[in-house]
GUNU-157760 format. One record per residue (C-alpha): x, y, z. Coordinates in pm, whole numbers, plus 32768, in hexadecimal, padded with zeros to 4 digits. Layout:
residues N
@east->X north->Y up->Z
...
//
This chain:
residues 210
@east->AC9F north->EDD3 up->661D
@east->ADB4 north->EE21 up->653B
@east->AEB5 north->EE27 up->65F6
@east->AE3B north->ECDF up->66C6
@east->AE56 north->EC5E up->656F
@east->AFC3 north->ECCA up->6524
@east->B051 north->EC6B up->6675
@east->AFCE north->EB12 up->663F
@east->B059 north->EAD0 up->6513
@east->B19D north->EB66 up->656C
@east->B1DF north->E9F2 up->664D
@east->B316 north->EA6B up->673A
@east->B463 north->E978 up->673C
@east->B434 north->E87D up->6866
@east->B4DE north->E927 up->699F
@east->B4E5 north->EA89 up->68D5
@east->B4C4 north->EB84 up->69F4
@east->B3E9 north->ECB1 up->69CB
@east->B453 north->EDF7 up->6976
@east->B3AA north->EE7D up->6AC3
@east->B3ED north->EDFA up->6C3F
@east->B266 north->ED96 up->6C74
@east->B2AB north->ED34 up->6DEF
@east->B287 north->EE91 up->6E82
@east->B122 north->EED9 up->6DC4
@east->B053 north->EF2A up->6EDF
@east->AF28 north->EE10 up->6E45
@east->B054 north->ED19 up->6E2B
@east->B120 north->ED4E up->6F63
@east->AFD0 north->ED7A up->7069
@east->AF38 north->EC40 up->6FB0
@east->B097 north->EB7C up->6FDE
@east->B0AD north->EC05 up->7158
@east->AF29 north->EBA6 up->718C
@east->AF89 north->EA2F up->7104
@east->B0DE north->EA14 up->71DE
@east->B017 north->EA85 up->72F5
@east->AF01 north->E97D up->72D2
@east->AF73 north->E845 up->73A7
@east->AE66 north->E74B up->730A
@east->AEC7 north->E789 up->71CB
@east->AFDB north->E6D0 up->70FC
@east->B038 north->E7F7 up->7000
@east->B144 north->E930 up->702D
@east->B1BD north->E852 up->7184
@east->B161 north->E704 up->71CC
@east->B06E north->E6A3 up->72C8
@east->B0E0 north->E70C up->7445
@east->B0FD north->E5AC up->74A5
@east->B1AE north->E527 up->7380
@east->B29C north->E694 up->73C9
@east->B29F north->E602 up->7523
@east->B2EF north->E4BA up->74EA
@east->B406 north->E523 up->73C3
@east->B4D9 north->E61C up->74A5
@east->B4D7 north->E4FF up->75D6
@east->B578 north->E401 up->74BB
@east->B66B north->E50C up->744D
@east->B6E0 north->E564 up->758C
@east->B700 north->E3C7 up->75CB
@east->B7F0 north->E3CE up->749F
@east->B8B4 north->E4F8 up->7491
@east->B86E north->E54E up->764A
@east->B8CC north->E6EA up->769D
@east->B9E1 north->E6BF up->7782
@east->BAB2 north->E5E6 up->763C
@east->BA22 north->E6F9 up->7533
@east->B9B3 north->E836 up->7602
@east->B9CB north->E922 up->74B6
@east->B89F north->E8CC up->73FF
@east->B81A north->E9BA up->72B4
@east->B6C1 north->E987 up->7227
@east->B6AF north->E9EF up->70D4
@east->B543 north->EA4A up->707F
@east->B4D3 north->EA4C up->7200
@east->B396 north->EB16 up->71BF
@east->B2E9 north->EBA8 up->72D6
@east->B3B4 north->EAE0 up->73BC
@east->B2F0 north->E9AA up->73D8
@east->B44D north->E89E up->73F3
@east->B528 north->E9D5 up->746D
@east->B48B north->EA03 up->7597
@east->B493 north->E88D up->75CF
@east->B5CA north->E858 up->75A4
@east->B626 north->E997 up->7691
@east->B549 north->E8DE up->7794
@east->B61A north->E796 up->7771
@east->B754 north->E85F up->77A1
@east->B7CB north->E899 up->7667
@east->B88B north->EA05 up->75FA
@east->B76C north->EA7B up->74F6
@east->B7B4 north->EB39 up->73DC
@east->B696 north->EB2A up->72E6
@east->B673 north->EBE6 up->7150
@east->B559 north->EC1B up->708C
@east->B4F9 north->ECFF up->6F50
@east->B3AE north->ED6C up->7007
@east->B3AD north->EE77 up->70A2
@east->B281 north->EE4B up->713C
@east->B2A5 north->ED01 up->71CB
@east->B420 north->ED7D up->7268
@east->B354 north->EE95 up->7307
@east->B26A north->EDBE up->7385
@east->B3B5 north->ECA0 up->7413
@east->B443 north->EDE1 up->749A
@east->B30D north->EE4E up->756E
@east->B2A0 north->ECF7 up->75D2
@east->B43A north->ECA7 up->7630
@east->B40A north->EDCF up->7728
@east->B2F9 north->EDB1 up->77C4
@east->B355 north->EC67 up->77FB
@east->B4B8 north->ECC9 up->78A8
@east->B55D north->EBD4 up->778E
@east->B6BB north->EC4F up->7707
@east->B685 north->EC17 up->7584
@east->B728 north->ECFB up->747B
@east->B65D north->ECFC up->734B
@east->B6F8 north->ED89 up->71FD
@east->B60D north->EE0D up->710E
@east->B679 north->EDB0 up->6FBF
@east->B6AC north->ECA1 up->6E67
@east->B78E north->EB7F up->6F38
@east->B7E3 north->EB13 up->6DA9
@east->B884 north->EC64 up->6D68
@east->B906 north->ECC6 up->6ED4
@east->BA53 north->ECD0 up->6F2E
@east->BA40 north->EBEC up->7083
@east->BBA4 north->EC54 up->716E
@east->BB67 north->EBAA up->7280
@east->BB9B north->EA37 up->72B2
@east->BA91 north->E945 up->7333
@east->BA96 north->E7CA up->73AC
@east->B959 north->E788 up->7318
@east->B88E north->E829 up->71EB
@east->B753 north->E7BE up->71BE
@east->B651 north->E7F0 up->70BA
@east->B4EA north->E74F up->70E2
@east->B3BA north->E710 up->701D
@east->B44B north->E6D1 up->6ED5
@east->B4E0 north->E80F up->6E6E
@east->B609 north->E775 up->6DA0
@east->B50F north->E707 up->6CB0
@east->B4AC north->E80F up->6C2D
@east->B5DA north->E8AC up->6BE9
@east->B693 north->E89E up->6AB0
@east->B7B2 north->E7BB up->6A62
@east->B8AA north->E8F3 up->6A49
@east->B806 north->E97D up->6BA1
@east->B83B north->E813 up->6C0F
@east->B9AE north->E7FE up->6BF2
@east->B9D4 north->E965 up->6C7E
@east->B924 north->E946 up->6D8A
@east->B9BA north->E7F4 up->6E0E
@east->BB11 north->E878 up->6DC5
@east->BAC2 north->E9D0 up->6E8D
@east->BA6A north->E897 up->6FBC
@east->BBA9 north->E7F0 up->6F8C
@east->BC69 north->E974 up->6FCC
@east->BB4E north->E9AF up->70E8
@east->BB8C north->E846 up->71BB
@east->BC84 north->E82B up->72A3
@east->BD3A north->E6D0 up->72BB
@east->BC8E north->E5C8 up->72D9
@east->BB4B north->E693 up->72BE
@east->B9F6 north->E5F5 up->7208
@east->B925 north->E687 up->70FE
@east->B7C2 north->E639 up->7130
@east->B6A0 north->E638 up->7036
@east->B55F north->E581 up->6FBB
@east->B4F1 north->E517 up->6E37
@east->B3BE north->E4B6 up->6DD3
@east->B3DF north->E335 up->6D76
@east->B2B0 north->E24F up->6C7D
@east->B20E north->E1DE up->6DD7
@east->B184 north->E32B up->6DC3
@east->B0A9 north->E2D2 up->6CF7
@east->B082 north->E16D up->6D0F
@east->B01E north->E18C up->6E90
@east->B110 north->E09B up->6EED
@east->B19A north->E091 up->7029
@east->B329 north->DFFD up->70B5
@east->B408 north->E042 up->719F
@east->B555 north->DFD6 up->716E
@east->B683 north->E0A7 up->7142
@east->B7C7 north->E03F up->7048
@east->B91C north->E0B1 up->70A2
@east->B9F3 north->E118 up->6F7C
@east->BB3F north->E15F up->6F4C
@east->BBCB north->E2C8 up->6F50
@east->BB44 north->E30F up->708A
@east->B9D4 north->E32D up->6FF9
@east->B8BA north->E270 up->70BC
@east->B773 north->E263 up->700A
@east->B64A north->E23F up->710C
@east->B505 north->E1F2 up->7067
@east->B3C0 north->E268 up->7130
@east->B26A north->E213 up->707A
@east->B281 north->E2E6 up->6F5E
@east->B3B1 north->E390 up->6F77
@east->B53E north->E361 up->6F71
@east->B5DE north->E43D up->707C
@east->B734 north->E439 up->7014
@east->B862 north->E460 up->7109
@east->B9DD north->E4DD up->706D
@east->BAFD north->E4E9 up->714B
@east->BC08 north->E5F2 up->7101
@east->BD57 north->E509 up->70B8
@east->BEA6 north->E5CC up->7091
@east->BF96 north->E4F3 up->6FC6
@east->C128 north->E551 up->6FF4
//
């Protein structure tokens, strides 16, 4: 009781990251797998029909045969990467489980898909290859720290190749106000902002100025 005490009042820093990678826990990691796995269920992945539904619109936007390099950061189990493989997309997929890339891996083969999974942090990793689309779904830039923030989309700049589009969703007030639009606003930059229900899905095009 104690120590439940102490580790309460010792509040961590908003985005502090703890001292131990909790992922790969076997509680944590077959829990997370059990709820990316469940297709009713809007929690580790969205709902199969909203996944569905999300992966037709991307490939609408940004179709294989103009962006055939596509990298999902935080793919999971596999859920979007196999997908995407299925559409006709070049899959390469990262995550820090190492459960849920076991399980991509497995279901990839028995499936006959081509999809190399990496097993690893996609904020620390060094990515060498370069990719015509990155993508990185159900809010995951959110949570990450404003430091990990800039990293991260500057590691996506070096990973595009011309031209190529940096995909990813944030959390918006609708949320939690239930409201529901569909518009999308084009911005300068190259950055459209498409906003779906609850949720901005924001696309960045790679421009090279010379």
């Amino acid at each position: 009781m104690k120590k439940i005490f102490e580790v309460l009042e010792n509040k961590p820093r908003l985005f502090e990251a703890s001292p131990q990678n909790i992922w790969n826990t076997p509680y944590i990691s077959k829990n997370m797998l059990n709820a990316h796995l469940d297709e009713n269920l809007d929690s580790a992945t969205r709902k199969l029909s909203f996944v569905e539904k999300s992966v037709n619109w991307i490939c609408e936007i940004t179709p294989p045969n103009k962006y055939p390099a596509l990298l999902d950061l935080g793919c999971g189990p596999g859920i979007y990467a196999e997908l995407f493989c299925e559409k006709g997309y070049n899959v390469t997929g990262i995550d820090l489980s190492e459960l849920s890339i076991t399980y991509a891996r497995n279901s990839a083969h028995m499936k006959h898909l081509k999809i190399n999974y990496i097993q690893g942090d996609y904020t620390k990793l060094n990515i060498n290859n370069k990719y015509h689309l990155i993508t990185m779904i159900f809010c995951d830039f959110g949570v990450l720290s404003n430091e990990a923030r800039k990293k991260l989309t500057l590691d996506v700049y070096n990973s595009l190749l011309p031209s190529g589009i940096f995909l990813f969703d944030v959390f918006t007030p609708l949320k939690y106000a239930k409201e529901k639009i569909g518009k999308y606003v084009r911005m300068d930059s190259g950055i459209k902002i498409y906003i779906y229900y609850y949720m901005l899905f924001i696309v960045m095009k790679k421009i090279i100025h010379f």
